[in-house]
C-alpha positions as YAML, in Angstrom:
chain: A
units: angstrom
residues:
- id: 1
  name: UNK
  ca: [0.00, 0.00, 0.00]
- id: 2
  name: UNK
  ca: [1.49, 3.14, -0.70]
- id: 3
  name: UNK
  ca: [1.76, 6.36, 1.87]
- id: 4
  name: UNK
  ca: [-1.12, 8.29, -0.85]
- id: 5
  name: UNK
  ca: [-3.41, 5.22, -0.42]
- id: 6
  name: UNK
  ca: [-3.10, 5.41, 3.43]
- id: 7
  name: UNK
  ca: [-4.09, 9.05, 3.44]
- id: 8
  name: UNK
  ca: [-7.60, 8.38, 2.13]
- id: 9
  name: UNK
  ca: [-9.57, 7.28, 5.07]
- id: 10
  name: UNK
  ca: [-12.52, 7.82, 4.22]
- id: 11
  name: UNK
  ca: [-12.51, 5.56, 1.07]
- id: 12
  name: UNK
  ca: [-14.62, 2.71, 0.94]
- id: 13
  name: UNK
  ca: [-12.51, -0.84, 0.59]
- id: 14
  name: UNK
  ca: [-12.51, -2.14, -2.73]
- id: 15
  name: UNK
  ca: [-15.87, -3.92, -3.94]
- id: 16
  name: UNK
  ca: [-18.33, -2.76, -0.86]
- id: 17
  name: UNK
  ca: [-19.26, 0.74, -2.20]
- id: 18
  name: UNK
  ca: [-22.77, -0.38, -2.84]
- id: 19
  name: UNK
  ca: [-23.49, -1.44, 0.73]
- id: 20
  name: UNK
  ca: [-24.88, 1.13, 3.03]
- id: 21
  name: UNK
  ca: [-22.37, 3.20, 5.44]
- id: 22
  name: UNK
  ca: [-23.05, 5.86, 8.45]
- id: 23
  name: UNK
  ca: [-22.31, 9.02, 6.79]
- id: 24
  name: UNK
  ca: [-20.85, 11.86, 8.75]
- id: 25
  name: UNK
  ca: [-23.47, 14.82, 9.38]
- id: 26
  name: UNK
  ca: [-21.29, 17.03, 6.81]
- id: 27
  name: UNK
  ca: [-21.93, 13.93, 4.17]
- id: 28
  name: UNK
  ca: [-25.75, 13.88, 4.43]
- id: 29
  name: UNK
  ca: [-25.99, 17.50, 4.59]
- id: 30
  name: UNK
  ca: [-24.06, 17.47, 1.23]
- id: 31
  name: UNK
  ca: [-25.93, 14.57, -0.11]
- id: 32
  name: UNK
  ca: [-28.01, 15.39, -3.31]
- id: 33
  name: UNK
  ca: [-31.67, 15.14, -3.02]
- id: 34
  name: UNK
  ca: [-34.41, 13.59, -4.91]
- id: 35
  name: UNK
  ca: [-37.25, 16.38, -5.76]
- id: 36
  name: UNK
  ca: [-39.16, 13.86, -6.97]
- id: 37
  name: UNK
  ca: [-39.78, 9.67, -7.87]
- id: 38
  name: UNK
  ca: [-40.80, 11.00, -11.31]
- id: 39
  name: UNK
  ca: [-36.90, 11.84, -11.78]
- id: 40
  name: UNK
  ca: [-36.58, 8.22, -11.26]
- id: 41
  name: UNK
  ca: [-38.96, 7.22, -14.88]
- id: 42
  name: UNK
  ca: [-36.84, 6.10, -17.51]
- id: 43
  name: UNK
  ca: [-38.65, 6.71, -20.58]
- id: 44
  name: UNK
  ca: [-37.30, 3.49, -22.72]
- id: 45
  name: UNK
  ca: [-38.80, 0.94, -20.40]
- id: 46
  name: UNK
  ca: [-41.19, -1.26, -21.86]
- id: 47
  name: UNK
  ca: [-45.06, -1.50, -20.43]
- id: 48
  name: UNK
  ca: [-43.56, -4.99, -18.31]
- id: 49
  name: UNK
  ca: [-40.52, -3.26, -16.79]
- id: 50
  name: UNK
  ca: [-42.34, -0.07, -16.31]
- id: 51
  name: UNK
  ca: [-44.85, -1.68, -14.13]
- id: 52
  name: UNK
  ca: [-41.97, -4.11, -12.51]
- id: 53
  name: UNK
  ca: [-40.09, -0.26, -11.66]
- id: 54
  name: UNK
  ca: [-42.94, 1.46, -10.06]
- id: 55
  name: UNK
  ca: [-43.66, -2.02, -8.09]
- id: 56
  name: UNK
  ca: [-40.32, -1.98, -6.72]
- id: 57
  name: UNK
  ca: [-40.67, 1.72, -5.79]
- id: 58
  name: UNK
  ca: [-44.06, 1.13, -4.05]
- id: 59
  name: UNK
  ca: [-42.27, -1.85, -1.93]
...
């Protein structure tokens, strides 16, 4: 590991940055937020993974 790789602490290790972590309060006050699930629509879905999106949303 080199002395640049050790000054990064507050890196995620290497294949868990899509589990959840604490964030600090400076994080979530920086964090962006979503105006709205409409920003969420993808307008290429077809009818079946439209309705499969917005069921996952409602869950």
């Amino acid at each position: 590991m080199s002395s640049t790789a050790r000054e990064h602490d507050d890196t995620v290790p290497q294949g868990t940055t899509l589990l959840p972590r604490d964030l600090t309060p400076a994080q979530l006050k920086a964090a962006p937020v979503l105006a709205s699930v409409d920003s969420l629509v993808i307008d290429e879905l077809t009818d079946e993974e439209y309705d499969a999106f917005v069921a996952a949303l409602r869950s």
